[in-house]
N, C-alpha and C positions, 0 to 999 in steps of 0.2 A: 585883690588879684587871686581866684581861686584856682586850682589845682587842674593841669587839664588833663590827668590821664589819673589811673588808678596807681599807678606805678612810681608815680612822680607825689601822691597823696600818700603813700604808703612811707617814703624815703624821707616826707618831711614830718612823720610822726615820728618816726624813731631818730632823726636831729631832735628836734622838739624835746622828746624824753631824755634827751645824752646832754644836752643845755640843760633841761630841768635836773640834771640829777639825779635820774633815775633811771636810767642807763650809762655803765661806761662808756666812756668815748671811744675806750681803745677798740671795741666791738664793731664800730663804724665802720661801714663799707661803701666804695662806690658812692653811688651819688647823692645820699645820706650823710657822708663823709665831707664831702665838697658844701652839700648846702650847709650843713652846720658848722662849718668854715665861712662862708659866704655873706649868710644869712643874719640877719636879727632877729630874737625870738619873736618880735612880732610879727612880723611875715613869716616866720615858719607855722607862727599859729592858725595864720591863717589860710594856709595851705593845708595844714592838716585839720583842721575844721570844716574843710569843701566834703559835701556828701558825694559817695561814688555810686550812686544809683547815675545811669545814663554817661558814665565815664569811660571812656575808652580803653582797654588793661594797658596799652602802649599806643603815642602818640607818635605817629608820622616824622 
């Protein structure tokens, strides 16, 4: 299930990075916040592995 906005691709790299460790968590904002609440690293990986060529910066 990839990423369908740029915005949404952006929020699940920086989960992704605060799961890995390499981000504080406490940094987390907004919907980065929620998905790495949410989420399992493997679905945030792979949301933030969707390329943002041809992604819309905010989705509908």
């Amino acid at each position: 299930m990839p990423a369908k906005s740029k915005a949404r691709q952006k929020a699940a790299g920086a989960a992704l990075a605060a799961t890995g460790g390499e981000q504080p968590k406490f940094k987390l904002k907004g919907a980065s916040k929620e998905m790495e609440q949410s989420m399992s690293e493997k679905l945030l990986a792979k949301f933030a592995s969707t390329k943002r060529r041809n992604l819309p910066e905010h989705k509908d």
